[in-house]
C-alpha positions as CSV (number, residue, x, y, z in Angstrom):
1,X,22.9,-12.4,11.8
2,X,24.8,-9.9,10.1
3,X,27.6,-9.3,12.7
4,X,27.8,-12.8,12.4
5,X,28.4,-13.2,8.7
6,X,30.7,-9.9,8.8
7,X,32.9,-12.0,11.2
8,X,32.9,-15.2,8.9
9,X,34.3,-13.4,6.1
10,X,37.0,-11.7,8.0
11,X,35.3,-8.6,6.9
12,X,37.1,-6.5,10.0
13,X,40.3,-7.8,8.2
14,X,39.7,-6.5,5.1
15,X,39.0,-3.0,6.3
16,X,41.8,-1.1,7.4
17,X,39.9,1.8,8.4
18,X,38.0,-0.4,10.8
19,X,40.4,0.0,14.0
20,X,37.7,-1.1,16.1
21,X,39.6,-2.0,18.9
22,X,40.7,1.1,19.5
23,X,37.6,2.9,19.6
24,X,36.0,3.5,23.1
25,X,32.3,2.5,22.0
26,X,34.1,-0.9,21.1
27,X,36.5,-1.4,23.4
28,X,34.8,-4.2,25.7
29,X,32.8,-5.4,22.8
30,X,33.4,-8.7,20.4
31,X,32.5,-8.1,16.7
32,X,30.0,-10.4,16.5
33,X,27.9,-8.0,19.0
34,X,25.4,-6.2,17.4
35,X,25.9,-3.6,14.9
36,X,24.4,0.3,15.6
37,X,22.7,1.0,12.7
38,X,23.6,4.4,10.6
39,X,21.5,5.6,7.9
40,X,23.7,7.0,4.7
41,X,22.3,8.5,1.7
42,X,23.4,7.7,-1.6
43,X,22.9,3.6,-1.2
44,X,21.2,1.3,-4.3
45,X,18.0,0.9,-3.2
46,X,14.5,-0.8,-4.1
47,X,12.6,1.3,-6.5
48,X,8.8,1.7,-6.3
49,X,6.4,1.1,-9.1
50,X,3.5,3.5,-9.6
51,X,0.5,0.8,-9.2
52,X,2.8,-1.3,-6.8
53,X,5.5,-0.9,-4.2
54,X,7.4,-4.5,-4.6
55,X,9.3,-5.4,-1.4
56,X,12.7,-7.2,-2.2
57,X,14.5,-6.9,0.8
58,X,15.7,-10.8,0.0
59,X,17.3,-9.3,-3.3
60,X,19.0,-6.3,-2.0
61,X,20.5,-8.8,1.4
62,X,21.7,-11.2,-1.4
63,X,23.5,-8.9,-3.3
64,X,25.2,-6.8,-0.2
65,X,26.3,-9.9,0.9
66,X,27.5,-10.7,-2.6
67,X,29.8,-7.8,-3.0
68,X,30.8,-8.0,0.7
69,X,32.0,-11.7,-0.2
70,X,33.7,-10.3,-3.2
71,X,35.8,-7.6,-1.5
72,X,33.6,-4.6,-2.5
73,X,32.9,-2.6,0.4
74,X,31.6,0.9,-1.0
75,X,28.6,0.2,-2.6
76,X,27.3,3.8,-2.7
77,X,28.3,4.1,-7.0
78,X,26.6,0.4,-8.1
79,X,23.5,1.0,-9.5
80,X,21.5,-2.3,-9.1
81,X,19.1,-3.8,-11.6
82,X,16.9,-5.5,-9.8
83,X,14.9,-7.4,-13.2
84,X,18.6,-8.5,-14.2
85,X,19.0,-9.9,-10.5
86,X,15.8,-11.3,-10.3
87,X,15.9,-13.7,-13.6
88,X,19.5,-14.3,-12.5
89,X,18.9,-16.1,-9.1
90,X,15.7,-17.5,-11.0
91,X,17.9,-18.9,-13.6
92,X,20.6,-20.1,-11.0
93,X,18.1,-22.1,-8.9
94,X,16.5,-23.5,-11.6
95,X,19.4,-24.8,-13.3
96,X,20.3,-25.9,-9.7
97,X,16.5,-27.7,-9.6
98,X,17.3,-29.2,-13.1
99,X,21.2,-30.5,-11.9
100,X,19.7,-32.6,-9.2
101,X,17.2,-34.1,-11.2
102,X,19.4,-35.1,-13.4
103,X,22.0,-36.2,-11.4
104,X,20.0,-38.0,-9.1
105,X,20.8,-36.1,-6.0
106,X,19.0,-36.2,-2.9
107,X,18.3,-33.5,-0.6
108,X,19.5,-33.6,3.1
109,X,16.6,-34.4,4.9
110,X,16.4,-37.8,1.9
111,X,19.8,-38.8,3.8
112,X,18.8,-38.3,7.3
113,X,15.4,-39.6,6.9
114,X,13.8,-36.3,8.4
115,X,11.3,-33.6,7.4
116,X,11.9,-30.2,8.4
117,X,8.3,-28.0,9.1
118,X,8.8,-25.3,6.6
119,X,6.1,-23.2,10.0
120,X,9.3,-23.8,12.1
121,X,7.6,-27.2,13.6
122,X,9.8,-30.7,14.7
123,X,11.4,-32.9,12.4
124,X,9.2,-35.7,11.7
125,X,10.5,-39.1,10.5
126,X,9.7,-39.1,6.4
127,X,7.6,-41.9,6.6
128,X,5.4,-40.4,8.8
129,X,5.7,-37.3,6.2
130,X,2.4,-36.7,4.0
131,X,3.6,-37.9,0.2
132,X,3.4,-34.6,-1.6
133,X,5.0,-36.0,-5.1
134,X,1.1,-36.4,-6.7
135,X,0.1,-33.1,-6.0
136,X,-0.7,-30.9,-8.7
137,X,1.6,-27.8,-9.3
138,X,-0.4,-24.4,-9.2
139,X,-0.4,-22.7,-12.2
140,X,0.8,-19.1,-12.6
141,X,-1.8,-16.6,-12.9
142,X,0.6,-14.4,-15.4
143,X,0.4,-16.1,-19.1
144,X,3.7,-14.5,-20.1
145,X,6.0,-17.0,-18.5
146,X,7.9,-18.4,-21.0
């Protein structure tokens, strides 16, 4: 996936020091082959709590592919808080959430009729979909969402 998004952004453009056809391990090789993995030190990374070790590979993807799309190639000096990131992708799909309510938007699957399996099943025809809109939403278990 990642060679694959590299090649959509014309990331190999961008780099100059990325002569890639001319180096022998690459020479027969497209760049949307996969990438050989190299282990730096120095790179923002997910910090671990002392009661928990919180897992937010998700985050750290996002935002590498965020800085990649932005031009910013050296990541080893951004020092990444993850709490900032966190309530700002909360805040961004929520206002997204809130936008299409209120603008009366419909999702893709409302346009082609189809249910996707969120377990990776067949599309099923929505009116052969269970109706979920009467089903209660689960409260949080943490009283200090506000």
């Amino acid at each position: 996936m990642i060679p694959l998004f590299l090649t959509s952004m014309r990331f190999y453009g961008k780099r100059l020091d990325l002569c890639t056809n001319k180096l022998p391990n690459y020479v027969d090789k497209y760049q949307s082959d996969p990438l050989k993995v190299k282990h730096m030190k120095r790179v923002p990374r997910q910090e671990e709590s002392f009661k928990h070790v919180f897992l937010d590979c998700g985050l750290y993807t996002c935002l590498f592919a965020k800085y990649i799309s932005n031009g910013v190639f050296d990541m080893r000096s951004i020092d990444i808080d993850a709490k900032y990131h966190h309530q700002r992708y909360a805040t961004i799909i929520w206002h997204y959430g809130r936008t299409k309510n209120n603008d009366g938007t419909i999702s893709e699957s409302e346009v082609t009729g189809t249910v996707a399996s969120k377990f990776g099943g067949p599309r099923i025809a929505k009116e052969h979909a269970p109706d979920t809109s009467n089903y209660p939403t689960p409260r949080s278990q943490r009283s200090n969402l506000r």
